[in-house]
N, C-alpha and C positions, 0 to 999 in steps of 0.2 A: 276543500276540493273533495268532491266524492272519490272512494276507492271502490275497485272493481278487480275480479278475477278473470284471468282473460285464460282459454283454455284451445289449446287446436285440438281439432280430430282429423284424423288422417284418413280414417275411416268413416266414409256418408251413410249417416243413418244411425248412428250407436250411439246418442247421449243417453246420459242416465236423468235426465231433465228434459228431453223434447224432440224431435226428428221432423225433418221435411217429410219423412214419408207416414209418418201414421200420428193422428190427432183429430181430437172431437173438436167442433168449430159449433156448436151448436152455443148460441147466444145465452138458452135459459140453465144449459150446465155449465157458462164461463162464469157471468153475473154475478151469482152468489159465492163465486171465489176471490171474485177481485177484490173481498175488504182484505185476502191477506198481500195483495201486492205489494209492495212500496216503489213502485215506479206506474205512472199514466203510460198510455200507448203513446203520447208524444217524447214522453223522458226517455223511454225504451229508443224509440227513434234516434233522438237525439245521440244517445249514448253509445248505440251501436254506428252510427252513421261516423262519429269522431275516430274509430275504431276499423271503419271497411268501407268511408265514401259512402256518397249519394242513397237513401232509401227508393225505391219502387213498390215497395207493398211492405204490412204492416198487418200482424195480429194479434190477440190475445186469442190462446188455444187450452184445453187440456190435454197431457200425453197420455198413453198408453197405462200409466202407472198413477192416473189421477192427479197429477201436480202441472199446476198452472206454468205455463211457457209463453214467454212472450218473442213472436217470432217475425225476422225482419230482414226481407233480400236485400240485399244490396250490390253497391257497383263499384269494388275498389279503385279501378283505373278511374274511375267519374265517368260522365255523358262526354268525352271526347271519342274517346275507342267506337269504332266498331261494335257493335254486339259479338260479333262473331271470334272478335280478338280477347274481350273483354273476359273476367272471371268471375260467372255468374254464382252468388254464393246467398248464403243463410246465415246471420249471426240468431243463434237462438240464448234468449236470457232469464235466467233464473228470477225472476220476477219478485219472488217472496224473502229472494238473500238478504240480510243484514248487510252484506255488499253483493251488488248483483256478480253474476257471472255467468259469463260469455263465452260461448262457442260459435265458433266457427267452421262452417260447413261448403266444400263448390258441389255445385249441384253435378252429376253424371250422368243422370237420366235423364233419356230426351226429353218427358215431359215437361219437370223442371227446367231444363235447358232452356226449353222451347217457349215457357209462362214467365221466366225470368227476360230474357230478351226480347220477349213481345209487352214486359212492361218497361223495358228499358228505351223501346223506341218511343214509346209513348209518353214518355216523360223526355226523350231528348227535345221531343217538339211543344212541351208545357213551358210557360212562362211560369209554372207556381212547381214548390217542392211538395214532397209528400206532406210536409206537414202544413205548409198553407193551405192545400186542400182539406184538410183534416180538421183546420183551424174555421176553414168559411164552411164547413157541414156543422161546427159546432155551433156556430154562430145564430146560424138559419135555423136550428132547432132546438138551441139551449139545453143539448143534452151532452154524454160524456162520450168522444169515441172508443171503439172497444175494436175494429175488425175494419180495414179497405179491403175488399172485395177486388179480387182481379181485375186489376187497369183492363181495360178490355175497348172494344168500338162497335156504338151497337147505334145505326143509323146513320154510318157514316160520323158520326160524333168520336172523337179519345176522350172516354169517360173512367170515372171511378163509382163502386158502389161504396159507400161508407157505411158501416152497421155503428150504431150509438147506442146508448143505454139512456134512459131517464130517470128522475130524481125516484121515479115507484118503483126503478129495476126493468120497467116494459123496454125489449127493445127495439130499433126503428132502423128503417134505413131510407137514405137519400141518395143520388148519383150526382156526380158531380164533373160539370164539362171542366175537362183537366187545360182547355184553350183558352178558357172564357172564365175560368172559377164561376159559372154559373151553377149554382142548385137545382137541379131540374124538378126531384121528385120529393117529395115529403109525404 
């Protein structure tokens, strides 16, 4: 059984490994970090999810201090609650630990409030979790995920953007109807 360090913050915003509020997301500064991970975006998932319920977004980032964060909302109560009731949070994980470790964060700021519950309704209404979606973007393009892009509704559709990486490092992105598990875009 894998071990893991599991860590509260009381305070949002102050890990020493990664914050909801400040992080590069830029695909060609993650890439060549991710040979030190030892966790994929789906095991990161996984692991936080057994930890704080249901995932709705999902990414590999770098913090403020250069070190690789893999970060992941979540929905402790699960998709029963209410958004409104519910405690919109962040587990952020040390991605490169010889045991990862886990912080947890609730979001305060309306933004996040407001991105976290608008992915949460979006998923109360998906037949697929976050990582079946993740699984049929890998699918459809044979590359590795790396970033879901804010669950979002763009055409009247509940979609996700999926960022991947491919075997050369290039990275892609596809969208994915979160209703249909359809692939829209490659």
């Amino acid at each position: 059984m894998q071990r893991f360090v599991k860590v509260l913050s009381l305070v949002v915003g102050t890990s020493t490994f990664g914050s909801a509020f400040a992080a590069n997301h830029d695909p060609a500064v993650i890439i060549p970090l991710l040979s030190t991970s030892k966790l994929s975006l789906v095991e990161g998932i996984r692991l936080a999810e057994a930890e704080r319920g249901p995932a709705t977004s999902a990414k590999f980032e770098v913090a403020d201090d250069g070190k690789l964060v893999l970060s992941v909302y979540n929905i402790p109560e699960g998709f029963a609650v209410e958004p409104e009731k519910a405690t919109l949070a962040e587990v952020s994980i040390d991605p490169t630990a010889e045991q990862p470790v886990l912080k947890f964060e609730v979001f305060e700021d309306k933004e996040h409030i407001a991105r976290a519950a608008a992915h949460m309704t979006l998923f109360r209404l998906a037949p697929f979790t976050l990582v079946e979606v993740l699984e049929r973007a890998a699918r459809a393009t044979g590359a590795t995920p790396l970033d879901v892009r804010n669950p979002t509704v763009e055409g009247k559709r509940a979609v996700a953007a999926v960022v991947l990486y491919d075997r050369a490092g290039k990275p892609l992105t596809v969208t994915v109807d979160l209703l249909s598990g359809e692939v829209l875009k490659k």
